[in-house]
PQR file of N, CA, C, O and H, with PARSE charges and radii, in Angstrom:
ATOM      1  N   UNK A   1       0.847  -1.167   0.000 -0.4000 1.5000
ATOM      2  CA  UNK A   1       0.000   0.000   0.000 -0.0000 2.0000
ATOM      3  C   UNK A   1       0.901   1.241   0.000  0.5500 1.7000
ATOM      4  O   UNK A   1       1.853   1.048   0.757 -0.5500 1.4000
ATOM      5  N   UNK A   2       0.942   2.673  -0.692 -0.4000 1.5000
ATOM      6  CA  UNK A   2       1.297   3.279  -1.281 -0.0000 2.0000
ATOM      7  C   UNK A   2       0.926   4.590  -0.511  0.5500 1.7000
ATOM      8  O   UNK A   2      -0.239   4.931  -0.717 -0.5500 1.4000
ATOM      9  H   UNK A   2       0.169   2.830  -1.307  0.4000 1.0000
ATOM     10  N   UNK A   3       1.525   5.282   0.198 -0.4000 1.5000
ATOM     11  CA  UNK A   3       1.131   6.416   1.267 -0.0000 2.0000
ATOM     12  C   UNK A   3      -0.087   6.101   2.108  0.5500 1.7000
ATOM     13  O   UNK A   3      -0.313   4.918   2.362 -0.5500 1.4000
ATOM     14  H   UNK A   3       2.471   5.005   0.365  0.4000 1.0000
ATOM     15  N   UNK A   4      -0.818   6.957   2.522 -0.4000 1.5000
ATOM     16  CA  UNK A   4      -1.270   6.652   3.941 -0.0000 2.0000
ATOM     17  C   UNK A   4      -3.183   6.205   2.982  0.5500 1.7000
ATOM     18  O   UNK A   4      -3.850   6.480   1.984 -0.5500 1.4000
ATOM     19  H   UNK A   4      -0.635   7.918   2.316  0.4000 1.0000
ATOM     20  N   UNK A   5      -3.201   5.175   4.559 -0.4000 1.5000
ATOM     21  CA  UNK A   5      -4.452   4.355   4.455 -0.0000 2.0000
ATOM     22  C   UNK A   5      -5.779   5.820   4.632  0.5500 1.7000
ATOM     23  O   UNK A   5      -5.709   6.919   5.183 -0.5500 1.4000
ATOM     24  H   UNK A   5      -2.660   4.951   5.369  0.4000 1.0000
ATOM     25  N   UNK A   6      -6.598   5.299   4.062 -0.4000 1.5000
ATOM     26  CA  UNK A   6      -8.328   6.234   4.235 -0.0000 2.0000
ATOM     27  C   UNK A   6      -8.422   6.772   5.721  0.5500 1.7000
ATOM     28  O   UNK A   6      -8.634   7.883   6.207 -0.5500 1.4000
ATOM     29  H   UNK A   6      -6.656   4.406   3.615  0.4000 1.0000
ATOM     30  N   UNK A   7      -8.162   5.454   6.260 -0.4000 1.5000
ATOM     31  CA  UNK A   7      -8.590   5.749   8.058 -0.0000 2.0000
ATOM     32  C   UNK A   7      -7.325   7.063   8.018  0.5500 1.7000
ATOM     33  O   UNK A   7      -7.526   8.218   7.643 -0.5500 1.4000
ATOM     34  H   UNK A   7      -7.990   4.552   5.865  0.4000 1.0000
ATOM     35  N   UNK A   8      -6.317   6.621   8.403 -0.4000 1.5000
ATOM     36  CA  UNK A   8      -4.893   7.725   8.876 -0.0000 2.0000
ATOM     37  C   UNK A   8      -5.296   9.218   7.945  0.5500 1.7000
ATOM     38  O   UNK A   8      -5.197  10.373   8.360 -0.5500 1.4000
ATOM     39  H   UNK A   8      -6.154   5.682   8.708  0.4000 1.0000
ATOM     40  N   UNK A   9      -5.726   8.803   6.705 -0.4000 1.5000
ATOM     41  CA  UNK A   9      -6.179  10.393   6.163 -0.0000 2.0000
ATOM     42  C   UNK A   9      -7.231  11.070   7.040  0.5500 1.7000
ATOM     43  O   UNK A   9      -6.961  12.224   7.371 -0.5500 1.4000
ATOM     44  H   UNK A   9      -5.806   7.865   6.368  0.4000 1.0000
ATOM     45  N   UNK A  10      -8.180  10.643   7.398 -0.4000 1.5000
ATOM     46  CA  UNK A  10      -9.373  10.921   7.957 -0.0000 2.0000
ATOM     47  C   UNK A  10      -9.104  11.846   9.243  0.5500 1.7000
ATOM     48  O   UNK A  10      -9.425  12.965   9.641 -0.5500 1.4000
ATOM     49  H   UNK A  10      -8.399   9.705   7.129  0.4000 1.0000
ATOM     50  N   UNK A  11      -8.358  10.783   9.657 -0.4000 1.5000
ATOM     51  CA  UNK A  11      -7.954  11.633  11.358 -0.0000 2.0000
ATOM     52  C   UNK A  11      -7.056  12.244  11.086  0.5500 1.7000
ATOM     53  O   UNK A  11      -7.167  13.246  11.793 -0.5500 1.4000
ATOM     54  H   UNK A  11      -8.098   9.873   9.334  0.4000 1.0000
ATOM     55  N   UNK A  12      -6.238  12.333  10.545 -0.4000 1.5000
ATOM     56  CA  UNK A  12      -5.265  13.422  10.329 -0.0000 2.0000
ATOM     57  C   UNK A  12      -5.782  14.878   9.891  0.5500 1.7000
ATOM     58  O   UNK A  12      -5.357  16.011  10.114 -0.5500 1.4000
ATOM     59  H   UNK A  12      -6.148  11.519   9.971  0.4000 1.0000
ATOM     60  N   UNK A  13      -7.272  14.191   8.918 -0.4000 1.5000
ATOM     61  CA  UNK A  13      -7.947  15.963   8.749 -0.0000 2.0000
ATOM     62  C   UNK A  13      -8.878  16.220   9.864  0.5500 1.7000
ATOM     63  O   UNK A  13      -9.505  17.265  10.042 -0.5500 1.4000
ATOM     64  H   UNK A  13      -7.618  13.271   8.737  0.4000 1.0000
ATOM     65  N   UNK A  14      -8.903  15.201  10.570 -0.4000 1.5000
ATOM     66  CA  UNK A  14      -9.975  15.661  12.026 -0.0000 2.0000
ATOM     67  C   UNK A  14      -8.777  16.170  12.829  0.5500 1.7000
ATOM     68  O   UNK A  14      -9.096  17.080  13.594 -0.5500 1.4000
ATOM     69  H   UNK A  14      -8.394  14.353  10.426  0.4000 1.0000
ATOM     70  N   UNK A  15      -7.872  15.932  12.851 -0.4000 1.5000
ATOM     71  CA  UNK A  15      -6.561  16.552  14.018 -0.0000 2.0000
ATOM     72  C   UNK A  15      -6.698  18.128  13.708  0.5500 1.7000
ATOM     73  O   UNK A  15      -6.867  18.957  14.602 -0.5500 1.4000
ATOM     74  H   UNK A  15      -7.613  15.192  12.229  0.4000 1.0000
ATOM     75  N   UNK A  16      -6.621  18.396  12.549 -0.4000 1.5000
ATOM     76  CA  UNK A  16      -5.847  19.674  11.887 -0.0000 2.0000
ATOM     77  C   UNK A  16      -7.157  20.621  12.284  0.5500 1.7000
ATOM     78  O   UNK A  16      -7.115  21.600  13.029 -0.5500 1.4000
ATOM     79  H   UNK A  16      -6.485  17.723  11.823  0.4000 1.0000
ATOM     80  N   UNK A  17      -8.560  19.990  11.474 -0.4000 1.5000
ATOM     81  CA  UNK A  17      -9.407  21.152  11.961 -0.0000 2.0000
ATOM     82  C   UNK A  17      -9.992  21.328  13.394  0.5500 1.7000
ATOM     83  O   UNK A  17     -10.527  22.367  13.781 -0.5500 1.4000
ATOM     84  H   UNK A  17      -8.594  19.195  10.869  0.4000 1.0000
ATOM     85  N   UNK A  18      -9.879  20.529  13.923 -0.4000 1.5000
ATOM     86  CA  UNK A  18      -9.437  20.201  15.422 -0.0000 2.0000
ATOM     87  C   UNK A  18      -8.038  21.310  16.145  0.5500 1.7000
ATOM     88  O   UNK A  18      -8.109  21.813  17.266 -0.5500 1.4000
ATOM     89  H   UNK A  18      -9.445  19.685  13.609  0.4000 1.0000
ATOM     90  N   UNK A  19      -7.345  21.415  15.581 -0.4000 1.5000
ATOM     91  CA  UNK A  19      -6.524  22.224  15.994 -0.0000 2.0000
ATOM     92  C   UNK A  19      -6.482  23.843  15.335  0.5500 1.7000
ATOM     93  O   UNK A  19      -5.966  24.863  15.793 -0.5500 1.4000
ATOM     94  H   UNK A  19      -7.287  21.006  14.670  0.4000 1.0000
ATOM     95  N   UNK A  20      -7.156  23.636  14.227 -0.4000 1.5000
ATOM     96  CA  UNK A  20      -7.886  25.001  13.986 -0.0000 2.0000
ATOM     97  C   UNK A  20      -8.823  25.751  14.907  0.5500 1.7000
ATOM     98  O   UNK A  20      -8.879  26.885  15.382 -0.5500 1.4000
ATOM     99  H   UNK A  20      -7.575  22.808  13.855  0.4000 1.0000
ATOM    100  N   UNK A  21      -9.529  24.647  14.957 -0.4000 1.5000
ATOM    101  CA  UNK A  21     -10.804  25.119  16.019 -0.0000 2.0000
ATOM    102  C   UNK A  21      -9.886  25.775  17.172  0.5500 1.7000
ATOM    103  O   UNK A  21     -10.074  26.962  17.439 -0.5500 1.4000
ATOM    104  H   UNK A  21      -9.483  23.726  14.571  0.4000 1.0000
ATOM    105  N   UNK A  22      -8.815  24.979  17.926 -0.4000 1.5000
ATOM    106  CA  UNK A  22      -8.815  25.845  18.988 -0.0000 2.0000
ATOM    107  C   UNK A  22      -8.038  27.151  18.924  0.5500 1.7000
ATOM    108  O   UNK A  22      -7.949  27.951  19.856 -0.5500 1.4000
ATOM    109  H   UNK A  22      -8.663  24.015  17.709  0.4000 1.0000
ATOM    110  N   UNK A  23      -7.478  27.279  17.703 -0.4000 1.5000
ATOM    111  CA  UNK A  23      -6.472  28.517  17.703 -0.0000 2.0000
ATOM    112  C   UNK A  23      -7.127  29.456  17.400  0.5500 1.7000
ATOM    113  O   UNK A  23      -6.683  30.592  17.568 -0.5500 1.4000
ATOM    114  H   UNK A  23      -7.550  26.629  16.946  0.4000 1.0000
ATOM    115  N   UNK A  24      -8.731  29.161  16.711 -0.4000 1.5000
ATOM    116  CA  UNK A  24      -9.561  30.216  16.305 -0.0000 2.0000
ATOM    117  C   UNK A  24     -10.349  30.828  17.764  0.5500 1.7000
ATOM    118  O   UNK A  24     -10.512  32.023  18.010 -0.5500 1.4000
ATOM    119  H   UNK A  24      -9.091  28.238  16.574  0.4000 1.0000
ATOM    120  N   UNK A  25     -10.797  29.618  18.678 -0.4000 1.5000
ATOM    121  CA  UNK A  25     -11.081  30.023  20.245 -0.0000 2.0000
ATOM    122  C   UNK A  25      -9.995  30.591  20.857  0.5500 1.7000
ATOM    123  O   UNK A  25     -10.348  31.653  21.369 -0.5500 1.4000
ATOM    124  H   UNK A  25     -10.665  28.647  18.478  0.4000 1.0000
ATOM    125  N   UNK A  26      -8.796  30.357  21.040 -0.4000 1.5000
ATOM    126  CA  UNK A  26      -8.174  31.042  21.577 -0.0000 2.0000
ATOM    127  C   UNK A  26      -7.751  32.653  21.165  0.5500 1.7000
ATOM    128  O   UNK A  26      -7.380  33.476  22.001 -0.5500 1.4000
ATOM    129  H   UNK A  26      -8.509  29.494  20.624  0.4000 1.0000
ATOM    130  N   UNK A  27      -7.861  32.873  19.980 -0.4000 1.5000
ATOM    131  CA  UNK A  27      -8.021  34.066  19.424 -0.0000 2.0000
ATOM    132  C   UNK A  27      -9.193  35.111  19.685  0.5500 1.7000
ATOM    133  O   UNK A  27      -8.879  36.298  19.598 -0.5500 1.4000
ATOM    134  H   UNK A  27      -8.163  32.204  19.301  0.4000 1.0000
ATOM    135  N   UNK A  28     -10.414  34.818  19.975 -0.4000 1.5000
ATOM    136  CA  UNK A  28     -11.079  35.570  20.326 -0.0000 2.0000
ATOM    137  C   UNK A  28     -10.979  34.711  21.950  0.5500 1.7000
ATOM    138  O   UNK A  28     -11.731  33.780  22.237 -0.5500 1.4000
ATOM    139  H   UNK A  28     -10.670  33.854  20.046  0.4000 1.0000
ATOM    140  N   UNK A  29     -10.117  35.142  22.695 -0.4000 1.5000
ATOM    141  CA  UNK A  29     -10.478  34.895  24.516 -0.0000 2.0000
ATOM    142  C   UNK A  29      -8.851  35.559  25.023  0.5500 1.7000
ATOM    143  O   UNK A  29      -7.737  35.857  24.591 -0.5500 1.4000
ATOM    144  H   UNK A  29      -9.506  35.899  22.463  0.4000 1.0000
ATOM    145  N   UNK A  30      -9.569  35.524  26.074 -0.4000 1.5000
ATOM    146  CA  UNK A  30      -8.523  36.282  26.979 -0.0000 2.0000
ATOM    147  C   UNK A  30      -7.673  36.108  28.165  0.5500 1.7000
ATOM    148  O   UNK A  30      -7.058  37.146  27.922 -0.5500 1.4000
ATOM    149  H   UNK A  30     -10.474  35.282  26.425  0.4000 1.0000
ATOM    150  N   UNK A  31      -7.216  35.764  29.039 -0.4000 1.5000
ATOM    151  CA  UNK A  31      -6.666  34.548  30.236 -0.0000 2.0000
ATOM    152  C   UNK A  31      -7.462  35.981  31.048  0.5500 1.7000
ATOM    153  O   UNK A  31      -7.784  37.089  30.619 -0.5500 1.4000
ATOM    154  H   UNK A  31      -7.716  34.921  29.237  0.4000 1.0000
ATOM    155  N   UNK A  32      -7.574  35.352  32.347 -0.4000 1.5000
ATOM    156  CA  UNK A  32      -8.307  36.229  33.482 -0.0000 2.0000
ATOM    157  C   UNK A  32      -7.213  36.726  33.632  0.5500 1.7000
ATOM    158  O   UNK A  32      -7.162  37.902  33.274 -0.5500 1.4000
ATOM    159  H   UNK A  32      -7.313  34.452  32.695  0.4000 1.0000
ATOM    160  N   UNK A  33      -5.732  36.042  34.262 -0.4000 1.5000
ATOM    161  CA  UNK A  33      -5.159  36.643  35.006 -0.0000 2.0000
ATOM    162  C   UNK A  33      -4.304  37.443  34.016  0.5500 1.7000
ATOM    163  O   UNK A  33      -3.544  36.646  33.464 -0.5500 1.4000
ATOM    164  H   UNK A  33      -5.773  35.086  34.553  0.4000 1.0000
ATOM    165  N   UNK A  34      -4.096  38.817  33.519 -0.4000 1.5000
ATOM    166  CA  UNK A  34      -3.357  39.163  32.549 -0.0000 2.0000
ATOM    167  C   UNK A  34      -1.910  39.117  31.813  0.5500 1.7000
ATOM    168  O   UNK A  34      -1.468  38.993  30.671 -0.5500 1.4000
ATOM    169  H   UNK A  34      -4.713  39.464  33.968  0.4000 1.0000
ATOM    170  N   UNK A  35      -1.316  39.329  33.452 -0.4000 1.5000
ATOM    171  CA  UNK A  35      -0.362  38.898  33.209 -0.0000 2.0000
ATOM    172  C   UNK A  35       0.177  37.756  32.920  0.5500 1.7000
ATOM    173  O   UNK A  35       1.332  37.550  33.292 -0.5500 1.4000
ATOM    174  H   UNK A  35      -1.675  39.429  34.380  0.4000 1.0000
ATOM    175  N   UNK A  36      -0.532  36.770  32.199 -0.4000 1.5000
ATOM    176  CA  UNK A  36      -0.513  35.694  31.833 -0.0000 2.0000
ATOM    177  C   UNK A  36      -0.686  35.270  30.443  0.5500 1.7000
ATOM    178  O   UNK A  36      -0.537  34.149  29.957 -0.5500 1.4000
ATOM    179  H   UNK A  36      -1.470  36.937  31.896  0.4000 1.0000
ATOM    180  N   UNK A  37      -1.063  36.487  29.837 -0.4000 1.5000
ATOM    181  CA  UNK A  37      -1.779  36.251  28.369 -0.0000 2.0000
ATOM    182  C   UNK A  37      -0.362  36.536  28.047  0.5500 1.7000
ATOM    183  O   UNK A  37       0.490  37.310  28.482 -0.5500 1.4000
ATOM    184  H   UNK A  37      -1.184  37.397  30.232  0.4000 1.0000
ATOM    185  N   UNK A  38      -0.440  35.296  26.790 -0.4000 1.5000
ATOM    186  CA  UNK A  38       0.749  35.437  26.157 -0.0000 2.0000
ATOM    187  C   UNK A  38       0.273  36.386  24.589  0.5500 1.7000
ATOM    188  O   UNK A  38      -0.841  36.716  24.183 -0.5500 1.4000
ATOM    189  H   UNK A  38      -1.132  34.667  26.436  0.4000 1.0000
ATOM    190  N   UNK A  39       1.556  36.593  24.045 -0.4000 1.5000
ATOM    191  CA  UNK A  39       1.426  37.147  22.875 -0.0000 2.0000
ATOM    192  C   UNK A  39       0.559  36.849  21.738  0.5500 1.7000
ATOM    193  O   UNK A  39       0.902  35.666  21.739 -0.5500 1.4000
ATOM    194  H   UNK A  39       2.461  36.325  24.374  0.4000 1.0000
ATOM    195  N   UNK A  40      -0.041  36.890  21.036 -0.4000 1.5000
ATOM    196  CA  UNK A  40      -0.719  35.964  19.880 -0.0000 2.0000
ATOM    197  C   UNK A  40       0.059  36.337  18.671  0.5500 1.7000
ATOM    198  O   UNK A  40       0.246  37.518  18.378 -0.5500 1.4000
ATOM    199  H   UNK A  40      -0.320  37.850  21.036  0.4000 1.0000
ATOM    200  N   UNK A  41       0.541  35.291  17.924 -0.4000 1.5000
ATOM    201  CA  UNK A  41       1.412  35.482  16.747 -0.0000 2.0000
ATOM    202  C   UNK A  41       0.952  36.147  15.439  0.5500 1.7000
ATOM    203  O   UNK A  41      -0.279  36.153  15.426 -0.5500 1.4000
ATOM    204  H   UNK A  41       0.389  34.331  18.161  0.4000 1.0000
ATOM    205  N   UNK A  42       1.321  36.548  14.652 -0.4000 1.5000
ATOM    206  CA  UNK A  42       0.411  37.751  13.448 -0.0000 2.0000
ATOM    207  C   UNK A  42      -0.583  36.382  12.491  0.5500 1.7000
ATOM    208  O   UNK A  42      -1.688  36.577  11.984 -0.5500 1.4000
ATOM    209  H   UNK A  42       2.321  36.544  14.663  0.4000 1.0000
ATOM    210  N   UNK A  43      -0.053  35.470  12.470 -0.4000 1.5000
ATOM    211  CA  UNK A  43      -1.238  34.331  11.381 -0.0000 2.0000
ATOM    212  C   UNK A  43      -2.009  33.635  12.094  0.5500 1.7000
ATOM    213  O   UNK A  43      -2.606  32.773  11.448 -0.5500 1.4000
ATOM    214  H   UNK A  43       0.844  35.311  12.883  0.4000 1.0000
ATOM    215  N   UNK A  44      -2.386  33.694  13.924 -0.4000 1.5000
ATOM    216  CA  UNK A  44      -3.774  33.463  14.598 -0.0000 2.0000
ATOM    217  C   UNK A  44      -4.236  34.788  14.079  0.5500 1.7000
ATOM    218  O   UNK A  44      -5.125  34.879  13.232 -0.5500 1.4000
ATOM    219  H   UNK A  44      -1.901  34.393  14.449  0.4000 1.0000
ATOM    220  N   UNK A  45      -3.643  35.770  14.580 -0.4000 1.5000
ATOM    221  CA  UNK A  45      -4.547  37.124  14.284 -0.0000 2.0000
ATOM    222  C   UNK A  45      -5.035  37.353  12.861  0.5500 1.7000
ATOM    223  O   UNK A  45      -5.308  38.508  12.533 -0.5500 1.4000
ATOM    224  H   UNK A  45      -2.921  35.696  15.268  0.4000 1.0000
ATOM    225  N   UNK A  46      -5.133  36.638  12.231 -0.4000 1.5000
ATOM    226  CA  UNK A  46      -5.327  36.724  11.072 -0.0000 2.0000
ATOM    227  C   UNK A  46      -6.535  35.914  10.927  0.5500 1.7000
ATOM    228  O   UNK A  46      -7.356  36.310  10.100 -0.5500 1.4000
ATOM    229  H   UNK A  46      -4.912  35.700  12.498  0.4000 1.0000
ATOM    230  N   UNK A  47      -6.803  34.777  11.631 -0.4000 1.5000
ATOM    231  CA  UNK A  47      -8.054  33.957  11.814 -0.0000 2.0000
ATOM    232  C   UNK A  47      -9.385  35.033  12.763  0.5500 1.7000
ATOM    233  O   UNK A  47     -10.516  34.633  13.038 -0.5500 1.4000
ATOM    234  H   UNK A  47      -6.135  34.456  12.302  0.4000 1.0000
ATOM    235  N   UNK A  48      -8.979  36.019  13.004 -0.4000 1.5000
ATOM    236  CA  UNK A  48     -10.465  36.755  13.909 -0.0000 2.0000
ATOM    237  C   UNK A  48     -10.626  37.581  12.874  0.5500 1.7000
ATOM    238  O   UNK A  48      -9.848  38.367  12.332 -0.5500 1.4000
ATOM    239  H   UNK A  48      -8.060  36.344  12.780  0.4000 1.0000
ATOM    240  N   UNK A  49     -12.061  37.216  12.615 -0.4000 1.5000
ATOM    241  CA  UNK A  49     -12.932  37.768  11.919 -0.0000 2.0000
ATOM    242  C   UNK A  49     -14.312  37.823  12.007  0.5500 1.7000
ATOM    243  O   UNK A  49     -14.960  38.452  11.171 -0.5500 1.4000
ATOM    244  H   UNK A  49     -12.692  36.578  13.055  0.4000 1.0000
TER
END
């Protein structure tokens, strides 16, 4: 068999938009304690819209 099986594709695109999802939540939120919020890099900021 010749690169990756149906199943391994599948979850690999459930990982990714899975990990979209949270960079898009974490982009619009804020940590309570402030001094705690870290920086957000310029290509999350690019996902709030």
């Amino acid at each position: 068999m010749n690169g990756k099986s149906r199943i391994e594709e599948l979850v690999s695109r459930g990982m990714n938009l899975l990990a979209l999802g949270m960079v898009k939540k974490s982009v619009h939120s804020t940590c309570v304690w402030s001094v705690h919020q870290p920086k957000l890099p310029e290509e999350a900021k690019k996902l709030k819209g």
